[in-house]
Backbone bond lengths (Angstrom), bond angles and torsions (degrees), N, CA, C in turn:
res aa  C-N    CA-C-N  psi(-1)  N-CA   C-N-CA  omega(-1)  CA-C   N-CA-C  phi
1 X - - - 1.462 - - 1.528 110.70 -
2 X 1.504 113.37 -34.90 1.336 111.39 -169.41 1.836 108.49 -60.33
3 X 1.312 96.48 -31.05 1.524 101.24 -161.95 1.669 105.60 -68.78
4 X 1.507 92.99 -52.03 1.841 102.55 -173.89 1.774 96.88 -72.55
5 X 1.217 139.97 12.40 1.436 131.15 172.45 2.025 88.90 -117.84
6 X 1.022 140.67 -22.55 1.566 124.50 156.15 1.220 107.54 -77.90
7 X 1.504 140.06 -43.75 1.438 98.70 157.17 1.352 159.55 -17.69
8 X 1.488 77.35 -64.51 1.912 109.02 -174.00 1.713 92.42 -56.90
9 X 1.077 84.81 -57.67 1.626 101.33 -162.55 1.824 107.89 -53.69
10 X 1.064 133.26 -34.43 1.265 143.69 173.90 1.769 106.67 -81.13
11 X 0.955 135.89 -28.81 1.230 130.89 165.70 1.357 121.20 -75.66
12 X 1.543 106.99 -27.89 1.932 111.28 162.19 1.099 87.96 -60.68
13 X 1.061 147.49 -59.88 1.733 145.90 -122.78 1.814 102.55 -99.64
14 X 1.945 110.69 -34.32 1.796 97.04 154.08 0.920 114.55 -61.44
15 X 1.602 139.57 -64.49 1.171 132.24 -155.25 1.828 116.66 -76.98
16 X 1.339 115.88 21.68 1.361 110.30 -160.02 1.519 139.57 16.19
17 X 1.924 98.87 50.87 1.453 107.25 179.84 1.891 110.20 -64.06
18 X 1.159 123.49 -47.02 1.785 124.52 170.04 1.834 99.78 -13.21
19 X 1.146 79.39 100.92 1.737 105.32 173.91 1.470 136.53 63.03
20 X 1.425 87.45 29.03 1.527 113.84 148.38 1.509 133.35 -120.09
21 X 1.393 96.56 170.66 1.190 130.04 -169.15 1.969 107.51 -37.62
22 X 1.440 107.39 -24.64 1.163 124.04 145.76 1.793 140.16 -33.45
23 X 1.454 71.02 -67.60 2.228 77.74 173.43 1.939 104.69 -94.40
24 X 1.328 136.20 2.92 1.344 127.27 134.41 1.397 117.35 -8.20
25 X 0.884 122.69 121.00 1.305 127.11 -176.42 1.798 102.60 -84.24
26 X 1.229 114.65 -47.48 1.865 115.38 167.67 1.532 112.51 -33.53
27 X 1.732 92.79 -51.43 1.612 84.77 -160.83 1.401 91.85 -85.67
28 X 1.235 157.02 -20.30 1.184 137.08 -141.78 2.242 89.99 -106.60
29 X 1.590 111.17 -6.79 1.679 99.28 176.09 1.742 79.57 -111.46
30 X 1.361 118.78 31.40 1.401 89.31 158.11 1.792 87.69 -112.03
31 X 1.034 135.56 26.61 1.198 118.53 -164.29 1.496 97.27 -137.54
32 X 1.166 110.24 -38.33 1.850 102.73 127.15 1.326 149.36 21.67
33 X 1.545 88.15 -95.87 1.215 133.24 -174.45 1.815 99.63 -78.46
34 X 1.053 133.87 -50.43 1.671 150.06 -170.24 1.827 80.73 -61.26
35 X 1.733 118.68 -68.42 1.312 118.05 -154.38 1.910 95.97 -65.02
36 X 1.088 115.35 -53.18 1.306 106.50 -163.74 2.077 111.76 -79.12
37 X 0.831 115.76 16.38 1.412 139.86 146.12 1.612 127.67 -79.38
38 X 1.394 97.85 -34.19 1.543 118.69 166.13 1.474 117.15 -68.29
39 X 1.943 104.38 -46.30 1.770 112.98 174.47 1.353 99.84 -53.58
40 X 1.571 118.55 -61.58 1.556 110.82 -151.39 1.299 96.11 -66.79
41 X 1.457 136.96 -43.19 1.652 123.88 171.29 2.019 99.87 -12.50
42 X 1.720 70.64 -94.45 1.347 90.85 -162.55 1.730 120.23 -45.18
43 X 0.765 158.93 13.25 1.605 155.87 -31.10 1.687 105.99 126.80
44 X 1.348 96.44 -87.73 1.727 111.11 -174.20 1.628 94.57 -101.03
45 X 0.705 101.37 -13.29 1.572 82.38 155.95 1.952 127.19 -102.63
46 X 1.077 102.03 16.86 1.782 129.99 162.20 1.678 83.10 50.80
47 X 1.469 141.27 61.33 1.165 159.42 123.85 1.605 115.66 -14.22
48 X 1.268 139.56 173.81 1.221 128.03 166.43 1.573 109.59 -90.90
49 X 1.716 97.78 148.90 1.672 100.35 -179.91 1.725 122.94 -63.94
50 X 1.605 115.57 -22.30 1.533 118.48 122.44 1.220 116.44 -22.23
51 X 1.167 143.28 -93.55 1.810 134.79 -149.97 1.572 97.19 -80.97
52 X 1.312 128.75 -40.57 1.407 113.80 170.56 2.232 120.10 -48.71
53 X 1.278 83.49 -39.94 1.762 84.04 -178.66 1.755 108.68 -74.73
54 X 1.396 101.48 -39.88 1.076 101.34 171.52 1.742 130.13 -65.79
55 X 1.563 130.84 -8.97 1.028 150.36 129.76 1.518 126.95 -37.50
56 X 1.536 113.21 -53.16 1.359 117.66 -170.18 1.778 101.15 -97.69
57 X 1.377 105.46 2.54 1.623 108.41 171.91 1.562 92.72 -93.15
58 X 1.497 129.91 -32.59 1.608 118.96 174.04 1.286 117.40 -54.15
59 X 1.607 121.13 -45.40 1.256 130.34 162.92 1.112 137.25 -55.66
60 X 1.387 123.00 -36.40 1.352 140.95 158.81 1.466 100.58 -35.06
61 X 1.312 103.94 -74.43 1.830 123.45 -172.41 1.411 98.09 -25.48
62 X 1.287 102.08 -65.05 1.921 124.59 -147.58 1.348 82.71 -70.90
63 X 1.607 159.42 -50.86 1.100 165.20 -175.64 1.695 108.16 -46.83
64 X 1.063 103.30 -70.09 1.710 126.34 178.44 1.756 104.21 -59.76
65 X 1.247 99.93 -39.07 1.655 105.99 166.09 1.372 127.58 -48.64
66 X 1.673 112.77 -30.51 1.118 128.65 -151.89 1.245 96.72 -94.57
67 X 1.303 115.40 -35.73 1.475 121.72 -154.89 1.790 98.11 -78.99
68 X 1.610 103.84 -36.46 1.356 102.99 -175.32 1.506 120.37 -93.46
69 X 1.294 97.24 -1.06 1.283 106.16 157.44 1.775 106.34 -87.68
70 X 0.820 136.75 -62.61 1.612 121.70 172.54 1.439 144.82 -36.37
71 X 1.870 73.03 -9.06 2.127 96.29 -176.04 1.398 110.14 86.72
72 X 1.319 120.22 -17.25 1.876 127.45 -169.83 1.360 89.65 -63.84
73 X 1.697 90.50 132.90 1.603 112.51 173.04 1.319 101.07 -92.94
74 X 1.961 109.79 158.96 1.231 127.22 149.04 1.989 105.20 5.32
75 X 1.364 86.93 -94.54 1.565 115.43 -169.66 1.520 120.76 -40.73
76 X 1.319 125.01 -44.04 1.445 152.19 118.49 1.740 98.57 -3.65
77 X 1.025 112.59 -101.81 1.620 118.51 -163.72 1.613 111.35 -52.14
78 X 1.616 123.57 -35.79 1.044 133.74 149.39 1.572 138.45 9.35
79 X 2.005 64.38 -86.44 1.699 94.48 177.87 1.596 124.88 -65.02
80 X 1.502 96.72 -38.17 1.721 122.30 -170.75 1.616 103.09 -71.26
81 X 1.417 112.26 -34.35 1.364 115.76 176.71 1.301 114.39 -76.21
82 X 0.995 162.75 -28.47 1.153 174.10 20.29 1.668 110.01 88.45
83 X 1.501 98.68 -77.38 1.519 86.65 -177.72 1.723 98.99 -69.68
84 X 1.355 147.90 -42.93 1.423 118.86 167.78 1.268 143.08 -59.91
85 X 1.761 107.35 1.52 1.536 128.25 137.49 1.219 129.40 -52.38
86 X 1.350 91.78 -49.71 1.961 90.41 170.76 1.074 105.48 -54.91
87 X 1.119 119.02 -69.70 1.464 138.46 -162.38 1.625 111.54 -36.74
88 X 1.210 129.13 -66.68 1.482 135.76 160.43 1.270 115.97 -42.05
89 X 1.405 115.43 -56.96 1.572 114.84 -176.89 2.041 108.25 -53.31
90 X 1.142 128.88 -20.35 1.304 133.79 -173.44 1.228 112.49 -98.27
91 X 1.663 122.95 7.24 1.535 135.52 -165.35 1.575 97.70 -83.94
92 X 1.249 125.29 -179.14 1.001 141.87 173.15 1.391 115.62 -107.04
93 X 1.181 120.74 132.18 1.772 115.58 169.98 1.446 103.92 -93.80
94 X 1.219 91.20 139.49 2.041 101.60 -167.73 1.575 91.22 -130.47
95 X 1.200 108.70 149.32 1.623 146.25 -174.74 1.377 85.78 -91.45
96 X 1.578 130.23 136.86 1.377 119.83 167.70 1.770 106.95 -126.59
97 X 0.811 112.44 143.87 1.983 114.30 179.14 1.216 103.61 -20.51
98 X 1.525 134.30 -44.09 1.316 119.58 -171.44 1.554 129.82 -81.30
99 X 1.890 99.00 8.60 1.202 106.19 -178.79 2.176 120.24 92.57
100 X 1.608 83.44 -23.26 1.669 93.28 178.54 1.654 102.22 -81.44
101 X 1.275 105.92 156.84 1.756 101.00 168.10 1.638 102.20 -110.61
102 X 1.036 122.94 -178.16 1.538 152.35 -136.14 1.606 115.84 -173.62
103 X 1.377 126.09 127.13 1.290 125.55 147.41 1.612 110.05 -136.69
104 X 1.551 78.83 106.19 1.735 114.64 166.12 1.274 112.12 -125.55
105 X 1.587 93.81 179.60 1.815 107.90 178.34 1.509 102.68 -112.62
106 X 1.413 94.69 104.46 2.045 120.67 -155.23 1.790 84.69 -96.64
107 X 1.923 97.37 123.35 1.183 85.10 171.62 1.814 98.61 -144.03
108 X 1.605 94.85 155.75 1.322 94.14 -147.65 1.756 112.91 -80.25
């Protein structure tokens, strides 16, 4: 993680996004939203597992982007990951009407 977050983090720092319209948090889940519109393309349209990885590596970016756009350190994201590891790992797997299962936090 450290490596793909000095990346990220050095490419804010070519393009001098730090306090622009860039690290916005609006624009950056509208950009999001554009990339992960791109997965399901490539996706339901049975694409190669090439352009699919290469999709969820756009997202990755924009993810890791976020963090260094928020200022959250290493140690920071760490921690947060972790305890929302716990958190999932203690979920329930549920059977849903359509026959698929799910583990979420199902609330009634």
């Amino acid at each position: 993680m450290e490596k793909y977050y000095q990346a990220i983090a050095d490419f804010h720092k070519k393009y001098k996004m730090k306090g622009t319209n860039n690290e916005d948090m609006t624009f950056r889940l509208n950009l999001l939203i554009e990339e992960l519109g791109e997965l399901a393309q490539a996706v339901t349209k049975g694409k190669l597992r090439k352009e699919v990885i290469e999709e969820n590596i756009d997202l990755l970016n924009l993810v890791i982007g976020n963090f260094v756009s928020l200022g959250a350190g290493l140690d920071e994201i760490d921690k947060a990951f972790w305890e929302k590891h716990e958190k999932i790992m203690n979920r329930k797997k549920k059977k849903l009407k359509s026959g698929k299962y799910r583990v979420s936090e199902f609330r009634k």
